[in-house]
C-alpha positions in Angstrom: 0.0 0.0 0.0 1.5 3.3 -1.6 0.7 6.0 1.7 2.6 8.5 -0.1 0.0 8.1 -3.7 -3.1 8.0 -0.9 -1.8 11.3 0.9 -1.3 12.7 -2.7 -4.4 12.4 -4.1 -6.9 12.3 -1.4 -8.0 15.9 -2.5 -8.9 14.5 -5.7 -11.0 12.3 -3.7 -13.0 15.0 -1.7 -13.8 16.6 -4.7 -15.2 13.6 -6.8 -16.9 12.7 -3.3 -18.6 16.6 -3.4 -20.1 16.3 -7.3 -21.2 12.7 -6.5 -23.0 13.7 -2.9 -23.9 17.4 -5.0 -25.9 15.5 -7.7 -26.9 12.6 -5.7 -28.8 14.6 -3.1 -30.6 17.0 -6.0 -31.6 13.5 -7.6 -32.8 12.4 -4.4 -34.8 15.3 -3.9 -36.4 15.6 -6.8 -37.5 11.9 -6.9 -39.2 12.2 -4.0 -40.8 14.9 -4.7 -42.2 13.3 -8.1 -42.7 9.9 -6.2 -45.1 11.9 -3.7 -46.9 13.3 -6.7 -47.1 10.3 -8.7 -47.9 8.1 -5.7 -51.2 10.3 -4.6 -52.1 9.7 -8.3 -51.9 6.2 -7.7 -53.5 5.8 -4.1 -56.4 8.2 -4.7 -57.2 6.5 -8.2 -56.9 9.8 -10.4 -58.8 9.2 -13.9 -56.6 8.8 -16.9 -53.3 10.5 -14.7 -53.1 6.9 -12.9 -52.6 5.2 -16.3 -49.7 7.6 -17.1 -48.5 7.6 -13.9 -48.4 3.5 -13.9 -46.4 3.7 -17.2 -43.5 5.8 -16.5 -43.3 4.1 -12.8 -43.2 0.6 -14.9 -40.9 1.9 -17.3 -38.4 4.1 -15.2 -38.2 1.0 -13.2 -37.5 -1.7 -15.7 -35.0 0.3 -17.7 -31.0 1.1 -16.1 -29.9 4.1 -15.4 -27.2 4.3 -18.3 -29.6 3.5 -21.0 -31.7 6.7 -19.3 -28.3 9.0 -19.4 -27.2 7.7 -22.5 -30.8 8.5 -24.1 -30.8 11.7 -22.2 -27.0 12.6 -23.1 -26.9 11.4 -26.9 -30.3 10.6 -27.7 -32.0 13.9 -27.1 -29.7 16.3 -29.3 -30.1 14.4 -32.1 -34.1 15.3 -32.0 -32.6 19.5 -31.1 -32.7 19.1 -27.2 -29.3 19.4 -26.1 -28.6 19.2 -21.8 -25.5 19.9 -19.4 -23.9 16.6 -18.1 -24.8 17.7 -14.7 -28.3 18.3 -16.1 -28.3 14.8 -17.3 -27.2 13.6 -14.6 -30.0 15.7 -11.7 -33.2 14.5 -15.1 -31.7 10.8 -15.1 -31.5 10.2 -11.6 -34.9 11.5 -11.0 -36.7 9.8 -14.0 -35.5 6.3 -12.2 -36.0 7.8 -8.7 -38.9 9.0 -8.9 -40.7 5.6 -10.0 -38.8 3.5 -7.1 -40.3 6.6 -4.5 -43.9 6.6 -5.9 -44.1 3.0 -5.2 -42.7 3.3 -1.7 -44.9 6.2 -0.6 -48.1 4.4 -2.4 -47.6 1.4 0.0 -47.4 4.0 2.7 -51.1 5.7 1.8 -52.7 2.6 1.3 -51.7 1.5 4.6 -53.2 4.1 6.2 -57.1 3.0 6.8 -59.8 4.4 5.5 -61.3 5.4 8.4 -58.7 7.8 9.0 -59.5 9.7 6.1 -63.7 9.5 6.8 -62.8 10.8 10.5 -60.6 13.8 8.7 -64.0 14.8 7.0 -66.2 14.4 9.9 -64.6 16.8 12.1 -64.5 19.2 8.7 -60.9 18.8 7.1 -60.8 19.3 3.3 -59.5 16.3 1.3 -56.0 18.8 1.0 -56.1 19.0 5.2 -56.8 15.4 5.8 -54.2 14.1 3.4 -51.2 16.8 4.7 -52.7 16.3 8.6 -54.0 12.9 8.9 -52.6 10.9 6.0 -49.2 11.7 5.1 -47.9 11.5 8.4 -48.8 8.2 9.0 -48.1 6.7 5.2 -44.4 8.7 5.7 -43.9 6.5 9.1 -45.0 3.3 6.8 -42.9 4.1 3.7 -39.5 5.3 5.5 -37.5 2.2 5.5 -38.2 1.9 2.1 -38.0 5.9 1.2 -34.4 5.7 2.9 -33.3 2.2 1.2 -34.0 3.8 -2.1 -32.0 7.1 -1.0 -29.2 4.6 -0.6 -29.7 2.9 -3.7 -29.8 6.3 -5.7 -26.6 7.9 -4.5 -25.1 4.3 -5.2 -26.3 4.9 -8.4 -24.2 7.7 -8.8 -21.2 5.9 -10.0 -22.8 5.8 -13.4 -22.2 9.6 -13.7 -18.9 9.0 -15.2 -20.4 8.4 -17.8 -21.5 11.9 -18.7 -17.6 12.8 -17.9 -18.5 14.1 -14.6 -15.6 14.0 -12.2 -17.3 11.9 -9.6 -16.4 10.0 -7.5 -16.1 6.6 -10.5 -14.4 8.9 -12.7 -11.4 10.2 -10.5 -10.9 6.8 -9.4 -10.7 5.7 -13.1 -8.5 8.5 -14.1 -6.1 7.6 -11.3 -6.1 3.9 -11.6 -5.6 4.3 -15.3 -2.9 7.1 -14.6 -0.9 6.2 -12.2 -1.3 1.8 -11.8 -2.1 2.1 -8.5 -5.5 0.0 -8.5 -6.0 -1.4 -4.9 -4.8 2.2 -3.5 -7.4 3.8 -5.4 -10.3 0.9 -4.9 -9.3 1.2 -1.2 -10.2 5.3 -1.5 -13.1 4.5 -3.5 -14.3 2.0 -1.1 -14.0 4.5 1.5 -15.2 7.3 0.1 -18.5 5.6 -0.8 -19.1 4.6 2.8 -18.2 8.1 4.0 -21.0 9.1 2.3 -23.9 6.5 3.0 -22.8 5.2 6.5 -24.6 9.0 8.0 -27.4 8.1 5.8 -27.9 4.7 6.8 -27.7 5.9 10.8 -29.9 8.8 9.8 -32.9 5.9 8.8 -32.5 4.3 11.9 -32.7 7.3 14.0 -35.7 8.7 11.7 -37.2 4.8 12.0 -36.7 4.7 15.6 -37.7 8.4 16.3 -41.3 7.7 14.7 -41.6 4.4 16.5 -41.2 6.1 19.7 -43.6 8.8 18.7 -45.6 6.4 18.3 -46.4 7.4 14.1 -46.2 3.8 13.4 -49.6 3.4 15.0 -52.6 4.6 13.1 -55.1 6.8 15.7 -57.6 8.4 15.3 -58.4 12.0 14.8 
């Protein structure tokens, strides 16, 4: 093990580790957002929206996530739309995102029963107040070990970035392996860096899991 090649380059390292975590997170956060959406479309049954809604979940699921940047990256300029890498990269993540989230946060709603959202009316909550009071709280607790695996999962899928020639993470270790011959120093970095980043998210679920356990959101009550 070459200390001197690890010292050296470990600033090349924090910086791939930034765009990956950068990216990663704006994925992340759009694909929940569009997972909410899409999932309320789905629970609540919405006319013609649901079978739209079904399709891109089945088909953002069932396809990788470097067919999606290559289509988005070299596909799309030859029909005149031409995006950033980095733009890619944020629309890519979110098109596969968003399909694994709406499924998680749809298990979520329609384990929340009924009666919940018929007690919400009675007491004179609009359908908006009773699904933001009374509903989402108690699908969120539901859908969180899933929301969080699939945070994991999408910053994982990260490393395909390096395909849009994004210095991420992948790509400096790439470079330097390539460069400098040095392949378990710069798998060992890798390696580490990777956990860096999804070790806080991983203790983050448990604390959020165990947090609305002791809350007691895991319970439905009434309202």
């Amino acid at each position: 093990m070459d200390w001197s090649f690890i010292t050296a380059h470990v600033p090349d390292f924090l910086a791939g580790a930034w765009v990956t975590l950068r990216f990663g997170l704006y994925g992340v956060a759009c694909s929940a957002m569009l997972g909410l959406l899409c999932s309320l479309v789905l629970a609540y049954r919405v006319p013609v929206l649901r079978a739209l809604v079904r399709a891109y979940v089945e088909l953002s699921r069932n396809t990788p996530l470097l067919v999606q940047l290559f289509f988005l990256y070299a596909g799309l300029p030859r029909i005149g739309i031409r995006l950033s890498a980095e733009a890619c990269a944020v629309v890519g993540l979110t098109f596969l995102g968003g399909g694994y989230m709406a499924e998680a946060f749809r298990s979520g709603l329609e384990a929340v029963d009924r009666t919940q959202r018929e007690a919400g009316e009675c007491i004179g909550l609009t359908l908006p107040q009773t699904v933001r009071y009374v509903v989402l709280p108690q699908a969120f607790a539901t859908a969180a070990p899933a929301v969080f695996a699939n945070m994991i999962f999408l910053i994982k899928e990260t490393s395909m970035f390096s395909v849009l020639a994004m210095m991420d993470l992948m790509n400096v270790a790439d470079t330097l392996r390539t460069s400098g011959g040095r392949t378990i120093e710069v798998l060992s970095m890798l390696v580490i860096a990777y956990v860096a980043i999804l070790l806080p998210v991983s203790v983050l679920a448990t604390l959020v899991e165990r947090r609305m356990r002791y809350a007691g959101f895991g319970h439905q009550h009434s309202v």
